[in-house]
Every structure is written in structure tokens, then in C-alpha cells.
C-alpha positions in Angstrom: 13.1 0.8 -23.2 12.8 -2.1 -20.9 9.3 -2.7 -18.7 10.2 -2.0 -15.2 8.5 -3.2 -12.1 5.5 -2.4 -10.8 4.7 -3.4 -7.3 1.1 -3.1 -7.5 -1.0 -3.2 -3.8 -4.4 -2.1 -2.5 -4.6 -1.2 1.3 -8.2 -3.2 2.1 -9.4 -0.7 5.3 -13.0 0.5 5.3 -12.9 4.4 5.6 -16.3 4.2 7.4 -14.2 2.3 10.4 -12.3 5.9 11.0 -15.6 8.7 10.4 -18.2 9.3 12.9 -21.1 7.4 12.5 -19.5 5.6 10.0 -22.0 2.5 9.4 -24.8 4.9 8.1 -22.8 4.6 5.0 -23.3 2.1 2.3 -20.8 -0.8 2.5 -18.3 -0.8 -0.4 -15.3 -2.5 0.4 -16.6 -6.2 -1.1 -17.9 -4.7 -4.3 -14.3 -2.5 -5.0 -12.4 -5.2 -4.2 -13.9 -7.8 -6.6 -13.6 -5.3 -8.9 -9.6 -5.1 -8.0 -9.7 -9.0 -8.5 -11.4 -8.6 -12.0 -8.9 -6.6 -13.3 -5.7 -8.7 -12.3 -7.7 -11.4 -13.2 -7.8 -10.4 -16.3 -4.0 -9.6 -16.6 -2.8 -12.5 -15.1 -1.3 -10.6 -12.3 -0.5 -10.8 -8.8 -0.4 -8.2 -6.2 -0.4 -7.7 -3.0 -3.3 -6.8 -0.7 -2.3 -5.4 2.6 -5.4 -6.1 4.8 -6.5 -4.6 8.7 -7.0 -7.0 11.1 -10.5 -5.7 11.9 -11.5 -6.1 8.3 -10.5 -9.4 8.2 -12.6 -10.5 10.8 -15.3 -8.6 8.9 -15.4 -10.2 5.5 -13.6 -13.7 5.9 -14.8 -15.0 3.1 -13.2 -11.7 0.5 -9.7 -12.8 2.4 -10.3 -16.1 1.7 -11.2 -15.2 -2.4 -8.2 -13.2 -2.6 -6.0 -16.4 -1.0 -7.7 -18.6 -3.1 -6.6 -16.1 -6.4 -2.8 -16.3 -5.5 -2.0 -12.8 -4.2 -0.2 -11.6 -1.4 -1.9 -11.1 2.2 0.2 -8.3 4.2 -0.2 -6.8 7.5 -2.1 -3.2 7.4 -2.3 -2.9 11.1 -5.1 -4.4 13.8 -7.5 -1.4 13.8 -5.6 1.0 11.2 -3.6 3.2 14.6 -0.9 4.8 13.5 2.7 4.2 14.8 2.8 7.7 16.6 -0.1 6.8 18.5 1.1 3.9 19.9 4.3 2.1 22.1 6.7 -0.6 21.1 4.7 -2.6 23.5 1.1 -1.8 21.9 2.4 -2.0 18.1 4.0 -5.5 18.8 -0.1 -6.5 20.5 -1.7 -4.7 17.8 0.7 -7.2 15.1 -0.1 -10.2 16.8 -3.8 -9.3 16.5 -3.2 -8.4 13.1 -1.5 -11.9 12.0 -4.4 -13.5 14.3 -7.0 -11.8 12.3 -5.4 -12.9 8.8 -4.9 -16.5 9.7 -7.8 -17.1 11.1 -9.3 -15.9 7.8 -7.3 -18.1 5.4 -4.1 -16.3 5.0 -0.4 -18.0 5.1 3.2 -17.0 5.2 2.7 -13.3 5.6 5.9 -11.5 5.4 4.8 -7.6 4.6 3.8 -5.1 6.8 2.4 -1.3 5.5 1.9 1.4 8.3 -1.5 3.0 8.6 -1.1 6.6 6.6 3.0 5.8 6.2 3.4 6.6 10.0 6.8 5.1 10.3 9.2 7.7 10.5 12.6 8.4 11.8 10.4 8.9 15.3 9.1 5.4 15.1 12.1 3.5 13.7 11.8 0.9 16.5 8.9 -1.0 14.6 11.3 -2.3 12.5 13.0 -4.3 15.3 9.5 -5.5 16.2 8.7 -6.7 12.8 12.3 -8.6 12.3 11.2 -10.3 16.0 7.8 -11.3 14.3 9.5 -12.7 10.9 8.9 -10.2 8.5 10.8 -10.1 5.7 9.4 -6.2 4.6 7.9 -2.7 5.2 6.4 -0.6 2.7 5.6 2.0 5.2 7.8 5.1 4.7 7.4 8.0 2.3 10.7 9.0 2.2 9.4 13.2 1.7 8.1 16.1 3.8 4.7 15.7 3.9 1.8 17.2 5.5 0.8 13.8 7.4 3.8 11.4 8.0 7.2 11.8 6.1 10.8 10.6 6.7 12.2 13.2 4.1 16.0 11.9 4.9 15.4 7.9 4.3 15.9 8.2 0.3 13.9 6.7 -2.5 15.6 3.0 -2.5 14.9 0.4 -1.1 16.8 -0.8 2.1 17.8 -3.3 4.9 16.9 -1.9 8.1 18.5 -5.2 10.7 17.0 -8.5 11.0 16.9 -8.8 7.6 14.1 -6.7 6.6 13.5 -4.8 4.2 12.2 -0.8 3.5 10.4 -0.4 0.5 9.7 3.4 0.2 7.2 4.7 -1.8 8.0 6.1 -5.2 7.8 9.5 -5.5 8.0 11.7 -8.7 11.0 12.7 -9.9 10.7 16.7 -10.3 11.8 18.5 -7.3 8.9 20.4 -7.2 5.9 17.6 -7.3 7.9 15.7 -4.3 4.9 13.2 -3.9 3.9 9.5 -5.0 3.5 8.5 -8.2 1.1 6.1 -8.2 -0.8 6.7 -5.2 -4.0 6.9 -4.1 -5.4 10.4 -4.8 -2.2 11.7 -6.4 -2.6 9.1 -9.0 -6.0 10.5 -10.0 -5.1 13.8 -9.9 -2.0 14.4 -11.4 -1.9 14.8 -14.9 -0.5 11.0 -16.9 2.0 12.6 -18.9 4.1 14.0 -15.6 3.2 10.5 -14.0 4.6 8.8 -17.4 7.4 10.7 -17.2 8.6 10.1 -13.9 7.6 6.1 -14.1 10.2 5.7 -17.2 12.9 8.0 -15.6 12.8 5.7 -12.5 12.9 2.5 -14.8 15.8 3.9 -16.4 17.1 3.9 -13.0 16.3 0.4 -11.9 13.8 1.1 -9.6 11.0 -0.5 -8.7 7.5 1.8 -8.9 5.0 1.3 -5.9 1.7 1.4 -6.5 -1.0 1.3 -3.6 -4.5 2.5 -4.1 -7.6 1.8 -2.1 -11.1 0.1 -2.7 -12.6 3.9 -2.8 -10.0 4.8 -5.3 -12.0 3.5 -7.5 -15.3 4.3 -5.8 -17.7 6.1 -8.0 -21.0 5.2 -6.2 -19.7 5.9 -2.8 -21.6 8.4 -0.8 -20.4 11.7 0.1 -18.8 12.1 3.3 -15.6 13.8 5.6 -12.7 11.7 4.9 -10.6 11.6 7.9 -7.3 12.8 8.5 -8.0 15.9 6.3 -8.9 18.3 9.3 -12.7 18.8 7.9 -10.4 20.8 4.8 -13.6 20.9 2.2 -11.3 21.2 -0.4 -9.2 18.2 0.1 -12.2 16.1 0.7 -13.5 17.2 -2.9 -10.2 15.9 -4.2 -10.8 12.6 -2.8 -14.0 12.1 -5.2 -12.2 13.4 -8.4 -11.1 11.2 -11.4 -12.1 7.5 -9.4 -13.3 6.2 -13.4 -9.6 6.9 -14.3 -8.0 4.5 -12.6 -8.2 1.6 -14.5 -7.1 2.9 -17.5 -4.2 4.5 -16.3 -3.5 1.2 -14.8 -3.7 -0.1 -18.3 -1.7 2.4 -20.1 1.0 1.7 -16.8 1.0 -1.7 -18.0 3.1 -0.8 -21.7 5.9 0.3 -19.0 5.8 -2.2 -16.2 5.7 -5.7 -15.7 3.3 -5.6 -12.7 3.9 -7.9 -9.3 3.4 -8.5 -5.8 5.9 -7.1 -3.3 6.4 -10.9 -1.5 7.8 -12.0 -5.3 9.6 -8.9 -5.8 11.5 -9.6 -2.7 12.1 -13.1 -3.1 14.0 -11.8 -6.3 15.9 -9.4 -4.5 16.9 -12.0 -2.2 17.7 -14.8 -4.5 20.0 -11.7 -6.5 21.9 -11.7 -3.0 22.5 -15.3 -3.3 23.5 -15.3 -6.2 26.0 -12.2 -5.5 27.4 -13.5 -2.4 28.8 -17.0 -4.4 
């Protein structure tokens, strides 16, 4: 079987920014995300890193390393607000301040936008003509299921062009009907066991999709202290799942690698668009 494609990502937000109190935590985001830049290092890859605005101005200088290591800067939002919290008017201020934050910290030519928790849903479809006004060229900000927090269950698991040239980039979701969630995700990627994960990567590379990764720097966090993560409504069993299996992720990152060819999502769309080209002549 041929290697697919693996868009591989990490969305760089502190969790501390969005828990009370916060900053009476340890700070872990520079530590996780060298180790991030260790391991495509190591693989000669290149992914994309799609970075808030308020983290940015944080740590200049890990923006600038990641710049300076040939991955993808993306748009994660000013201060990580969701879409339903906000207007056309405040999401097109809170991108502005976003793309400030970046370039003041060493980032060019960012095209790709993500949405804080995948908040853009058939409700808040009107970013999309915001970020084609800005120059985007993509979103990776739907998952295209029913889902507890954010879901657009109707959008469908390819990738799409939404006007002004931009493109949706859903999130990969397994293929059994009844484990409708990501594939390689965040917390499902821990959890689930790697042969269903396995099995649903090579069914969609037999398809000819692409497989989106995104993790976060306490995905692989096994030093970070114990605390409510938000947007679980204080459930004590969800929280426990976001400590479980953070070693693993590395090496199912390397055993993902015998499938997929891993890259960034600005390359994988450049490809996409020079396939156009070609088509269209």
C-alpha cells in the first residue's frame, strides 16, 4: 500500500490562559514544544504550528525557533474565543490581532487559520468570508460530526472550497460508524486503542485522503500538574482522561510514520493547488 499524507500540527495555546488562577501552575508550553521540534527534527519533517496571538507575544523567541526550523506559522485565534462567542465584527479584530501578534514575532506568509475548540459550524459559516478578505488560503477548523462541544455533522469528511478561494480542511474522523471521532487527535489519539486507529488511517489512504493530525504541547505532558481542564464542565472523569497515555504519543507517531509521509498543511495545499493548475490546462 502507498504512504498517505499526514498533515501533522500542534495547536501552541497555554491551557493555564483558560483555568482560574491559572499562573500558579508550572509553565510548560516551551519545554513540550522543543520537544515537538526534537522529534521532527529528527524526521526531517515539517508541520505546522497554529499559534494564539497571546502566546506569541508571550514567548517570542519559541516563534521565532520554530520560523527559524522551516514550519508553518498559522492563526489559532487572538486570545483562544471561540467563534460562537463572538461577531463578524470581533472575529475579523480578534484576526488582525492575531496576524499582529505572529509578525511581530518573526512569522511570514501566514495562510491557515484553526478555530479555537473547532467552533466553526454551519452557525458561524461567515468566518470564512472574513478569512478570504484577510488572504487566507485555509481553515482546518470544522469537525465535520456531532459532537458534544462544536460539530458541523453535515459538512463531510473532504476537503473543500468554501469562496474566495479558501479552503476547508475537516478533521479526519475514524471510519466505523460507531467511533464517529478524530483519528489522530488530541486525547482520542491517546486513548483509542492503535489497531482501530491503524485501521481507519489505511482505509482513508486507500481513499486518497489526507489524515489530520493536531495535538497539543500537554499531549505530551507527563510532568504537568494536576488541574480542571476547561471546557469539560468540572466532569472528573473527562479530566482524568486528559492525563492518560501522554508517553504514547511519540511512538504512535512513529509507528504512523510506516503509513504516512508526514507534512505541513501550507505544503499540502500548495500541492492541491498546483494539481488545479495542472487540471485546468
Amino acid at each position: 500500500m502507498d504512504k498517505g499524507t499526514l498533515l501533522f500540527s500542534v495547536d501552541l495555546e497555554d491551557v493555564r490562559a483558560s483555568i482560574k488562577n491559572g499562573d500558579q501552575y508550572q509553565e510548560r508550553v516551551p519545554v513540550n514544544t522543543e520537544r515537538y521540534l526534537d522529534f521532527l527534527r529528527s524526521h526531517k519533517i515539517k508541520g505546522t504550528f497554529f499559534v494564539v496571538g497571546k502566546l506569541a507575544r508571550q514567548y517570542p523567541d519559541l516563534v521565532k525557533s520554530i520560523v527559524g526550523e522551516g514550519h508553518e506559522i498559522a492563526c489559532h485565534s487572538n486570545t483562544h474565543v471561540q467563534l460562537t462567542k463572538q461577531s463578524p465584527e470581533s472575529f475579523r479584530r480578534d484576526i488582525n490581532d492575531n496576524l499582529e501578534a505572529l509578525h511581530w514575532a518573526g512569522a511570514e506568509n501566514i495562510v491557515g487559520f484553526r478555530a479555537p475548540t473547532f467552533s466553526l459550524t454551519s452557525k458561524t459559516a461567515w468566518a470564512y468570508d472574513i478569512l478570504g478578505d484577510l488572504g487566507f488560503q485555509y481553515s482546518s477548523s470544522v469537525l465535520p460530526a456531532k459532537n458534544p462541544l462544536y460539530g458541523w455533522p453535515d459538512f463531510g469528511g473532504q476537503p473543500k472550497q468554501m469562496g474566495n478561494g479558501l479552503w476547508e480542511i475537516p478533521i479526519t474522523l475514524h471510519t466505523l460508524p460507531w467511533l464517529n471521532i478524530p483519528v489522530v487527535g488530541g486525547v482520542y489519539f491517546r486513548i483509542i486503542p492503535f489497531f482501530l486507529i491503524s485501521f481507519s488511517v489505511k482505509h482513508h489512504v486507500r481513499e486518497n485522503r489526507p489524515i489530520l493530525a493536531y495535538l497539543h504541547p500537554y499531549d505530551i505532558d507527563e510532568e504537568q500538574e494536576r488541574f480542571m481542564h476547561p471546557d469539560l464542565s468540572d466532569n472528573k472523569l473527562l479530566n482524568y482522561l486528559m492525563y492518560v497515555n501522554r508517553s504514547k504519543v511519540f511512538g504512535r507517531l512513529e509507528r504512523l510514520r510506516k503509513l504516512c509521509r508526514f507534512s505541513s498543511y501550507q505544503d499540502y495545499i500548495q500541492e492541491q493547488l498546483e494539481i488545479s493548475v495542472l487540471l485546468a490546462s
